[in-house]
N, C-alpha and C positions, 0 to 999 in steps of 0.2 A: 504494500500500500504506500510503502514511505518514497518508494523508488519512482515512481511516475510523478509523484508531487515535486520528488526533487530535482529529477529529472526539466521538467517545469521549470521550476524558478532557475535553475544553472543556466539554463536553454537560456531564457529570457535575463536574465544578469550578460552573457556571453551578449547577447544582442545589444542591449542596452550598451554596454561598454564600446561595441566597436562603432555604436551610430555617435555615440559624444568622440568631435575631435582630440586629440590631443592638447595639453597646453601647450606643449610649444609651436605648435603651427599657428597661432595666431601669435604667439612673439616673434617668428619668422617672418610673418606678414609686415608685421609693427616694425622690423627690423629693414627689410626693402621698401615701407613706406620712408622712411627718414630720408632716404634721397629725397623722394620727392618733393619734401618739406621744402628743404634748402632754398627751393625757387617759390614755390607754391603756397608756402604760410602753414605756420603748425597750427594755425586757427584758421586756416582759411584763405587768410587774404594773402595775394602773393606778393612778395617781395619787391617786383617790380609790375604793377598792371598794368600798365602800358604795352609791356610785351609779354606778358605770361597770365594766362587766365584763371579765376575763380573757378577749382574743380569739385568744392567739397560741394556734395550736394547735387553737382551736377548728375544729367543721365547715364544711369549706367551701359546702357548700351553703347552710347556714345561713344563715354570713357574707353568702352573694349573696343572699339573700332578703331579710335586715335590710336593707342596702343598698340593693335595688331600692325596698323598703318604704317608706325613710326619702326614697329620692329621689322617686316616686310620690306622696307622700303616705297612704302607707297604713299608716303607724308614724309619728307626731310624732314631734318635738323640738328643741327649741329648738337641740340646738348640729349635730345629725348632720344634720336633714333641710336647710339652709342649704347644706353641705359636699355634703352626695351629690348634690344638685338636678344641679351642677354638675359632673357626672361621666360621661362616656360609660359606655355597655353593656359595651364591649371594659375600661375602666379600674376596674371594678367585678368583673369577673371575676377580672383580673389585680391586685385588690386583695385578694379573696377567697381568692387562691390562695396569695399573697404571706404571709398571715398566719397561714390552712390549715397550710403547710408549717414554722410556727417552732414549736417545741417547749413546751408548755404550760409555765409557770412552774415548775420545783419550789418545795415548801413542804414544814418540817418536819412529819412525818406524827405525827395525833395518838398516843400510849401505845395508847389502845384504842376503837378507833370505837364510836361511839352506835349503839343495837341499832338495826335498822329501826323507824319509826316508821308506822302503823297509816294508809294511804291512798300507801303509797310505790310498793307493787305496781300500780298503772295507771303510777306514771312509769316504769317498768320496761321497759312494751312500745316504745316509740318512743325513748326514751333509753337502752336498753342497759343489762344487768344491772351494770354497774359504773358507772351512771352518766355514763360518759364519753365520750355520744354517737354517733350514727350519723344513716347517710344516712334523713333531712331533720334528723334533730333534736338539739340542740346539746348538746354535754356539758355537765351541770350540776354534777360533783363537782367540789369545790375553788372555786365562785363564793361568793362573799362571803353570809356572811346575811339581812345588809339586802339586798343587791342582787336576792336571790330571792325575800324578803317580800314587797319592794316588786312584785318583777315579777309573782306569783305573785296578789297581790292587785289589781294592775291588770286580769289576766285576770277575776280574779274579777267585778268590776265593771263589767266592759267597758270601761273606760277602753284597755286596750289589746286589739285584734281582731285582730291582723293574722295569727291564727292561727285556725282554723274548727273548731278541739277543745277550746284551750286555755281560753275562758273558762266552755265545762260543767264540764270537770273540774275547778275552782277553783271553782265553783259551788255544788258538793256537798262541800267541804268546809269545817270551821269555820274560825275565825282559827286556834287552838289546833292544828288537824291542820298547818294549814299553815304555823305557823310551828316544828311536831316536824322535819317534813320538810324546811323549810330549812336546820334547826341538823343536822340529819343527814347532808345532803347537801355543808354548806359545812364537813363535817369529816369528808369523805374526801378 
């Protein structure tokens, strides 16, 4: 009688154990996040916003795509594509998720946001009526100005691809539209 009961709970103790990860794999994690601090803010805000974006909080999916992007080669850059090369599939997701999950920076909200600016309605449909992204695509309110200028007009250009929309829609619009839209978007 005792042997089927205990049988049971071993069973289910054995299961239990191997579904809780380990502790050190999340100080593993903790431990390839601190690169990414260095540029990106151990709160959040990066370092320099002008050229290095707000990730806490950001879309995760996003996040694994930059990621995969910068390790592939299919997004440059000098400081990221070096660091991901060197990154397992599994350490990329769980990097993704790691930063998915912390809570975007708060920042004092302006008196009175800038009216919509005239080309804002296409980013509307894949970024979310507040901006604030969705699955695939990354929230943009509250990133920095330059840092949307900049990225905004790399699409344009094709300097940056790693997106198969982004640089029509950046295409068709002036410097002037796109830099309303920046100042609009980096003051919500």
């Amino acid at each position: 009688m005792r042997t089927p009961i205990f049988s049971v709970i071993f069973g289910m103790g054995i299961g239990i154990a191997a579904a809780i990860p380990p502790a050190h794999a999340a100080d593993e994690i903790e431990a390839k996040v601190q690169l990414c601090v260095a540029c990106h803010g151990a709160k959040g805000v990066p370092a320099d916003p002008k050229t290095v974006p707000v990730i806490w909080g950001q879309e995760q999916s996003y996040l694994m795509k930059q990621l995969r992007d910068f390790r592939n080669g299919e997004r440059a850059s000098a400081i990221m594509s070096p660091l991901a090369k060197n990154l397992a599939e599994g350490d990329l997701r769980k990097i993704a998720a790691y930063f998915a999950a912390k809570t975007w920076p708060a920042r004092r909200a302006s008196a009175k946001p800038p009216l919509p600016p005239k080309g804002i309605a296409q980013c509307q449909a894949c970024h979310q009526q507040n901006f604030q992204g969705g699955m695939p695509a990354p929230r943009l309110a509250g990133l920095s100005y330059e840092y949307l200028v900049a990225t905004m007009r790399a699409f344009a250009k094709e300097e940056r691809t790693n997106n198969l929309d982004m640089p029509g829609f950046m295409r068709v619009l002036t410097d002037r539209e796109r830099n309303a839209i920046a100042r609009y978007l980096s003051a919500l």
